[in-house]
C-alpha positions in Angstrom: 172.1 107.2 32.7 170.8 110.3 34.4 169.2 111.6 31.0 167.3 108.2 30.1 165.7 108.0 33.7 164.7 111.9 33.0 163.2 111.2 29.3 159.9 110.0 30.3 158.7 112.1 32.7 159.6 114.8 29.7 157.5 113.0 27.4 154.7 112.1 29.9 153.2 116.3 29.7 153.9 116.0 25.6 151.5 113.2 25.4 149.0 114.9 27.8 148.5 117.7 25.8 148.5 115.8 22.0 145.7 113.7 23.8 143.6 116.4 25.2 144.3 118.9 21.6 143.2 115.7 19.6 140.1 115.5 22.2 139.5 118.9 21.4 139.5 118.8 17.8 137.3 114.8 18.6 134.7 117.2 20.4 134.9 120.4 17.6 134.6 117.9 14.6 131.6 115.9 16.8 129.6 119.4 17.6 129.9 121.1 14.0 128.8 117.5 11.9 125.7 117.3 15.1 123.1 117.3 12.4 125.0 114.3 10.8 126.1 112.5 13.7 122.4 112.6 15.6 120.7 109.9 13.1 123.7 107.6 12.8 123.8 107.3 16.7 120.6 106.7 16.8 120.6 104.0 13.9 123.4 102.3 15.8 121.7 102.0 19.2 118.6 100.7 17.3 120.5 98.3 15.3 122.6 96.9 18.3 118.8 96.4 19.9 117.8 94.3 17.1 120.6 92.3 16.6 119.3 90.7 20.2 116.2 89.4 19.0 117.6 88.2 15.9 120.7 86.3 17.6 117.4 84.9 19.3 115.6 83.8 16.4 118.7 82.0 14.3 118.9 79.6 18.0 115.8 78.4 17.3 117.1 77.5 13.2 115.8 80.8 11.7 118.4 82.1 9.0 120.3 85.3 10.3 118.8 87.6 7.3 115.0 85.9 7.5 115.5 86.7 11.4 116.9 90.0 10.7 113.8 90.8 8.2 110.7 89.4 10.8 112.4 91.7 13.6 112.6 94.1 11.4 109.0 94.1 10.4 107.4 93.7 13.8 108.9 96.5 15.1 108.2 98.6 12.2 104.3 97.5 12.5 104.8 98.2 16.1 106.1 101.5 15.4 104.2 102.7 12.8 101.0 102.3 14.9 102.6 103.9 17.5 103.2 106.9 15.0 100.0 107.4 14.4 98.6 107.2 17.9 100.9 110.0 18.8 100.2 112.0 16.2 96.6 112.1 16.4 97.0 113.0 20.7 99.8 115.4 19.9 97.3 117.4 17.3 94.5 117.1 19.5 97.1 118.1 22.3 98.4 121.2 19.9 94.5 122.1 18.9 93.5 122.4 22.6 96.8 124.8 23.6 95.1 127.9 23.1 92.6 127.1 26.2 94.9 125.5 28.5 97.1 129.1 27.8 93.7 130.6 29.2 93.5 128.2 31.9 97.3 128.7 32.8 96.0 131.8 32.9 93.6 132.0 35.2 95.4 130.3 37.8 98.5 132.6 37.8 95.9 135.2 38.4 94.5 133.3 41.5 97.8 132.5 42.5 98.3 136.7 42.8 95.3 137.4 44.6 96.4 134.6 47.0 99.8 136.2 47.8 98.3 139.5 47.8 95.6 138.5 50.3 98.2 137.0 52.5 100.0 140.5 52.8 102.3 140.0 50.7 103.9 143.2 48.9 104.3 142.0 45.6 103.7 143.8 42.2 101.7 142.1 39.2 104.4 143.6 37.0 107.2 142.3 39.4 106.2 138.9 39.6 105.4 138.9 35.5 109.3 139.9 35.4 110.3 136.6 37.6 107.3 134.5 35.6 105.6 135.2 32.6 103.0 132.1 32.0 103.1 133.3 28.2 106.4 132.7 27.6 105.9 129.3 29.6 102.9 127.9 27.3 105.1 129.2 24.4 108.0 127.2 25.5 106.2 124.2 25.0 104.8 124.4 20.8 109.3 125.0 21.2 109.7 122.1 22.4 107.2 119.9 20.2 108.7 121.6 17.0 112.1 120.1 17.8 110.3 116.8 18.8 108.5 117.4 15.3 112.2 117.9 13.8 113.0 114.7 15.5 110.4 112.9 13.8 111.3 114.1 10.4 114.9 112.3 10.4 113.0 109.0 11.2 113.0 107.3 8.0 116.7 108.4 7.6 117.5 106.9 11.1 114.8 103.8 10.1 116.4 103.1 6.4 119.5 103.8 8.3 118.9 100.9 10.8 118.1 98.4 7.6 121.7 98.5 6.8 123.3 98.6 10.1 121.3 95.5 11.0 122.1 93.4 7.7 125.7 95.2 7.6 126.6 93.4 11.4 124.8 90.0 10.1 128.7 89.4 8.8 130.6 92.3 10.6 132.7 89.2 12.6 133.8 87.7 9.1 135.0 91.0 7.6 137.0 91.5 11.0 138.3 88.1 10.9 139.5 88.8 7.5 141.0 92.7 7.8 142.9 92.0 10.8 146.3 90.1 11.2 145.7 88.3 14.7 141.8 88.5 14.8 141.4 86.1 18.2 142.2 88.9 20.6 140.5 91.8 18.8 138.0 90.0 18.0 137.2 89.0 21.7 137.2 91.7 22.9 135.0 92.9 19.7 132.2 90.2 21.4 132.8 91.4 24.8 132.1 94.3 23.9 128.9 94.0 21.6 127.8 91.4 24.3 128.0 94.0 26.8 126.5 96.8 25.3 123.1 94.5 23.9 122.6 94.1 27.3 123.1 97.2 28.7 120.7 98.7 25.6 118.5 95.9 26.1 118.0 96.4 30.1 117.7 100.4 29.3 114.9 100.1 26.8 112.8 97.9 28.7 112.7 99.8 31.9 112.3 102.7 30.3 109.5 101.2 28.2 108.0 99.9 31.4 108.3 103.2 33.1 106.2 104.8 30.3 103.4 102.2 30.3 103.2 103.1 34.4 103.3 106.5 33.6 100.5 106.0 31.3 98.4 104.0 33.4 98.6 106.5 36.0 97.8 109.3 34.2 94.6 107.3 32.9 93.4 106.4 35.8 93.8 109.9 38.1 92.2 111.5 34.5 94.6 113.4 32.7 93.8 114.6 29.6 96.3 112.8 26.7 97.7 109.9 28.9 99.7 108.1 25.9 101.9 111.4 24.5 102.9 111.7 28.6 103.4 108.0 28.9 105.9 108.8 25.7 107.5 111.5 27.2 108.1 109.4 30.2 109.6 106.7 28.2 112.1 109.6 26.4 112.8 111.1 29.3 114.0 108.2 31.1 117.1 108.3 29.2 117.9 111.5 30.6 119.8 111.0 34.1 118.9 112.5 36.9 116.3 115.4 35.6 114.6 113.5 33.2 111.9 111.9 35.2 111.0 115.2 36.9 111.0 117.3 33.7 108.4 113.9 32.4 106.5 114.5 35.7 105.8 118.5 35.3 103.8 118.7 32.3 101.2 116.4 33.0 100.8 117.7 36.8 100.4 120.9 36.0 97.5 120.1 33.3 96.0 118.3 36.1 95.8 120.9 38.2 94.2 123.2 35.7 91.6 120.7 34.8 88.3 121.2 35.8 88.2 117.9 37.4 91.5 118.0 38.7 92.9 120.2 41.5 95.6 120.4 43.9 95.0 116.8 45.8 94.8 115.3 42.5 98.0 116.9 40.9 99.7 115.6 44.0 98.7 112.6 43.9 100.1 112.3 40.4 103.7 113.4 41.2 103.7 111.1 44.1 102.8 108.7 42.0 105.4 109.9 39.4 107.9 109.7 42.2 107.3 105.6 43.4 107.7 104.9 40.0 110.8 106.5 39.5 112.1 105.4 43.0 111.2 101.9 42.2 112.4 101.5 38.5 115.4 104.1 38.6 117.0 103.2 42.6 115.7 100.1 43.0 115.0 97.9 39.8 117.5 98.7 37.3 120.7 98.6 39.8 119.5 95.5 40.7 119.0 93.9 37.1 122.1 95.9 35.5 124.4 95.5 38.7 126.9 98.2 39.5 129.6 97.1 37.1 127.3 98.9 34.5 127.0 101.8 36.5 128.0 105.5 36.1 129.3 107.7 39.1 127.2 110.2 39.6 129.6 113.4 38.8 130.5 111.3 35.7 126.1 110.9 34.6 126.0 115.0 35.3 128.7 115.5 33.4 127.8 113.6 30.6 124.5 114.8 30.3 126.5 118.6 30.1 129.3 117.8 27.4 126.5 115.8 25.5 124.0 118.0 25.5 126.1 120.7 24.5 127.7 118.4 21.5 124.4 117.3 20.5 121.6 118.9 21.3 118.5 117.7 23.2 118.7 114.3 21.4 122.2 114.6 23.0 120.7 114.8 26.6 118.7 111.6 25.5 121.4 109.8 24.4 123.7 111.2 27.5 124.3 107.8 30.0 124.1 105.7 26.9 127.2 107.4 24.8 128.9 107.4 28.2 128.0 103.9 29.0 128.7 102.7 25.6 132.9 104.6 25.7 133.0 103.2 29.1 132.3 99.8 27.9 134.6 100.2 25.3 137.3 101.1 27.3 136.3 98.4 29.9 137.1 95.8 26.8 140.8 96.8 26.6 143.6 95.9 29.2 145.4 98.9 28.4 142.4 101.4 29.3 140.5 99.3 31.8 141.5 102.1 34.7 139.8 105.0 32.9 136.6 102.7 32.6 137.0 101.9 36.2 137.2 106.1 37.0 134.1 106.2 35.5 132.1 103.7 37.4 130.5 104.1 40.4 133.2 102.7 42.8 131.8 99.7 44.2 134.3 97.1 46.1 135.4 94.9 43.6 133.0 91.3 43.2 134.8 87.9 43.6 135.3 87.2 40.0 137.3 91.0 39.3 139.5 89.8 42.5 140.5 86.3 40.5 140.8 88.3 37.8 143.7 90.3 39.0 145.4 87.3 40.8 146.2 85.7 37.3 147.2 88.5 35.7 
């Protein structure tokens, strides 16, 4: 009796450390296959957003593969003319790097006269040591080559979305017929799926509507290439926590360089950067996701470190949504519904969670 009561806790360490070597070899497999496992993730999250508007077409007596192929189409219009607008700021952007180098310049130079006029002991070669604005302008054509990169695996990722989306047109049927006892799996597939549409869906809009403000305020104070740092700021937005400031720097700083720029103007840019990033981030998108579809914040640092070392910097892109996407996952099974509750942001629980656990 003695040795049956003392059996589990001896297999409870066992099947601690099987889970956390198969995790390790889940997260050594992920990291070496990166350059694989970057375009199908992004395929997937594009597909699950256009499975929305199709699902909205078929209400309305559209067929499921017409619907599939008019979504398909608008948003490769849309995304094709988007293309080319980028492109042709980005080139003008690249062409005109040499002078704002010069500019960059200049006003590190200011900036040395200004310390040293205010008696501060400080040595040109010393302060290159702590910032050298060469290797800051050259950081940036570093930056746009992996963006470049990016750009590359888009008609991989786009021909990769054509089959995703027409492949999930009769993913339910094909479960329906693998499985056994398809009811339960199979609702929890939809809660699932249901779940992570909307969570995709909410995601890309604010963050589309945070890049349209961004662009609008960078036309109007006069910054020079308004739509690639309305893009950036759409991006970026995916990125927890650092992504909106990291948006904010590069166009500040080219207002302050500009001729008709200057300090009050570059200010009034990041505070500008700031109320949008307040308002959409804190205020909007808690409001319209709720916190059940929320992230703690050690858990949205975290994930933006184990991601971004997996994947890359389409890694720290993808950070909150991977995460959001294994928590919703998790919060779709009875048997791992605590981990997915860890992860949140540990809110009281609403009225309907309370029911929920009285029945069961």
């Amino acid at each position: 009796m003695h040795h049956d009561t003392d059996e589990p806790t001896g297999m409870l360490p066992l099947n601690l450390v099987l889970g956390l070597a198969a995790l390790v070899v889940i997260i050594a497999g992920m990291k070496a296959g990166a350059d694989l496992l970057v375009p199908l993730l992004l395929s997937l999250f594009i597909a699950v957003v256009c499975t929305a508007p199709v699902q909205w077409l078929h209400r309305f007596g559209v067929s499921l593969r017409l619907a599939a192929v008019l979504v398909l189409g608008v948003m490769g219009v849309f995304l094709v003319l988007l293309g080319l607008l980028l492109a042709s700021s980005l080139s003008t952007f690249v062409a005109a790097l040499p002078e704002l180098e010069q500019q960059f310049r200049g006003a590190y130079l200011q900036l040395l006269t200004w310390v040293a006029e205010r008696g501060i002991s400080i040595r040109p070669e010393q302060m290159s040591q702590w910032f050298d604005p060469a290797q800051a302008t050259h950081l940036l054509p570093g930056f746009l080559g992996e963006l470049g990169n990016l750009l590359m695996q888009s008609l991989v990722v786009a021909l990769l979305v054509i089959f995703m989306l027409f492949e999930a047109l009769n993913a339910r049927e094909k479960f329906s017929q693998a499985l056994r006892n398809p009811a339960p799996s199979l609702r929890r597939i939809g809660e699932f799926s249901l779940t992570l549409k909307r969570y995709l869906a909410v995601k890309t809009l604010i963050s589309l509507i945070t890049g349209v403000l961004a662009w609008l305020l960078c036309l109007v104070l006069g910054v020079g290439f308004p739509l690639l740092w309305g893009a950036l700021a759409f991006g970026l937005n995916f990125i927890p926590n650092i992504g909106s400031v990291l948006a904010a720097i590069p166009p500040v700083l080219l207002l302050l360089l500009q001729s008709d720029g200057g300090l009050v103007a570059a200010l009034a840019l990041a505070a500008g950067y700031l109320v949008i990033n307040v308002v959409m981030g804190n205020l909007v998108e808690p409001r319209v996701m709720g916190r059940a579809l929320g992230l703690s914040t050690f858990v949205t640092f975290l994930s933006l470190v184990v991601w971004g070392w997996i994947l890359g910097t389409v890694g720290l892109l993808l950070s909150v949504l991977l995460t959001m996407t294994l928590k919703i996952a998790l919060e779709s099974h009875p048997d791992t519904r605590w981990i997915a509750r860890l992860l949140g942001p540990g809110s009281s629980p609403t009225r309907q969670e309370r029911l929920g656990k009285a029945k069961e």
